[in-house]
C-alpha positions in Angstrom: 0.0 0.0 0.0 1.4 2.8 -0.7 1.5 6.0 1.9 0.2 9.6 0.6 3.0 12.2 1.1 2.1 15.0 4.1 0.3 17.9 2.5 2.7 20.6 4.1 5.9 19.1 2.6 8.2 22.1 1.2 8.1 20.5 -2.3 3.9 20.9 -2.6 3.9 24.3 -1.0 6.4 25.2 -3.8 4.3 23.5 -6.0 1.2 26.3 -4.8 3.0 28.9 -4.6 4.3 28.4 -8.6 0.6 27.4 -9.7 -0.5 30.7 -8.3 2.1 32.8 -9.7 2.6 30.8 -13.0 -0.4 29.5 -14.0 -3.3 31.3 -12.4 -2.1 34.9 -12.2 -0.8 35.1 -16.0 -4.9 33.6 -16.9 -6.5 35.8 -15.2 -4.5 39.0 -16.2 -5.2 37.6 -20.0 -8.8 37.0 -18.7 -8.8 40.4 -17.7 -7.6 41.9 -20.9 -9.7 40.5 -23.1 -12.4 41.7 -21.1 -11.1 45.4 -20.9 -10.7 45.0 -24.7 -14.8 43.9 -24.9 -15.6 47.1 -22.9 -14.4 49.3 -25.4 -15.7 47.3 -28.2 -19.3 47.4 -26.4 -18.5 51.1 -25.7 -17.5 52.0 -29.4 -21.0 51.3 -30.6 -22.3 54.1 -28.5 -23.0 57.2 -30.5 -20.8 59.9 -30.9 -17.6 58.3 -29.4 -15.2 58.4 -31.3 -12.3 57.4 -29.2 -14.0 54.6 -28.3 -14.2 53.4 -31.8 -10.6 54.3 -32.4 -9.3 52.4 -29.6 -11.7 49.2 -30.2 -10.5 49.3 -33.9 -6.5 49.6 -32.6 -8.0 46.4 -30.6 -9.2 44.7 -33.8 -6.3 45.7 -35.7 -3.2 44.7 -33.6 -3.6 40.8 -33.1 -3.9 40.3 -36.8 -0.7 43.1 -37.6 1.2 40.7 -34.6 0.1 38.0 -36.8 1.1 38.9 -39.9 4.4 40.3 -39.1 5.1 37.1 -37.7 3.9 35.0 -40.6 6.6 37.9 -42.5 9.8 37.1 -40.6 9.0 33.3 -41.4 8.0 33.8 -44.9 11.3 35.7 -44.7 13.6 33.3 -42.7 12.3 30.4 -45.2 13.2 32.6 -48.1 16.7 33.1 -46.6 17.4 29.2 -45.6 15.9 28.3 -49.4 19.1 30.6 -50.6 21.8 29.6 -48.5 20.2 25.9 -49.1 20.2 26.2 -53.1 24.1 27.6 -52.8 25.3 24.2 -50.4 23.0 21.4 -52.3 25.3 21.7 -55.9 28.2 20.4 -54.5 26.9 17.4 -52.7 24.3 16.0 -55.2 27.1 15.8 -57.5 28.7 13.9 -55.0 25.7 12.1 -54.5 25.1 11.2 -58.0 28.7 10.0 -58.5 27.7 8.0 -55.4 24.9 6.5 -57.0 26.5 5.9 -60.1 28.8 3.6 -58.5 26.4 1.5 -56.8 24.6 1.2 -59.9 27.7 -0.1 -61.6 28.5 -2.3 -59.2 24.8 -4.0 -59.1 24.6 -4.3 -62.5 28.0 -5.9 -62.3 26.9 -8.4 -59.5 23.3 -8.9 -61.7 24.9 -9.9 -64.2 27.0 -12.0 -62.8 25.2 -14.4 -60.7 22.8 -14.3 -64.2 25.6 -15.7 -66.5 25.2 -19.0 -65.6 21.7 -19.3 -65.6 22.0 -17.7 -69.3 24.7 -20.1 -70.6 22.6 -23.0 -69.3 19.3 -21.5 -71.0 21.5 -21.2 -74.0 22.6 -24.1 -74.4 19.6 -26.0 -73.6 18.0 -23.9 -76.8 21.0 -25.1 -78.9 20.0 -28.4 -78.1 16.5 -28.5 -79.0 17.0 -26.4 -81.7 19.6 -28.9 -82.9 16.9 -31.8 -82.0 14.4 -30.2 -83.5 16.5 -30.4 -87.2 16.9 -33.7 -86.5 
């Protein structure tokens, strides 16, 4: 049976003390903002305020600029690595197909070696009935 450890050891009041600051805090601040930033959504529909409806559209706007600057530094970053990528590759697929061409060499080498003798036997047994055949 196994014994539950005490629930005022050092290592679980550690444990509360990070979920608090770590985990619940940092949610409910986001919880928070998101709510401040419906406030002045609701409050940009009211008539005549215009700050309102400037700061509720700097809300609507900013998440998809963050987005999109970030979807630019990795359109960017894969653009970059595709270059440096395309100025490395030339040298070892030569390589590579030298490599290749070797193996294919050697294979056809082997192939057709452990096929000659069934070849010369096929061969001569056609030579045979063709000579029996004449006969």
């Amino acid at each position: 049976m196994q014994t539950r450890p005490s629930s005022d050891s050092p290592t679980l009041r550690a444990h509360r003390r990070q979920l608090v600051w770590q985990i619940l805090l940092p949610m409910l601040l986001v919880v928070l903002l998101g709510l401040a930033a419906g406030v002045f959504v609701v409050r940009a529909g009211a008539p005549g305020d215009r700050l309102g409806a400037d700061v509720a559209l700097i809300w609507l706007i900013a998440p998809v600029l963050v987005l999109a600057v970030f979807l630019l530094a990795v359109l960017g970053l894969t653009i970059w690595g595709m270059t440096r990528l395309l100025q490395i590759i030339p040298r070892f697929t030569g390589r590579a197909q030298e490599i290749a061409g070797r193996i294919e060499g050697g294979t056809k080498k082997v192939a057709d070696t452990a096929a000659g003798p069934i070849l010369r036997i096929r061969e001569v047994a056609a030579g045979i009935d063709s000579l029996l055949k004449k006969l």
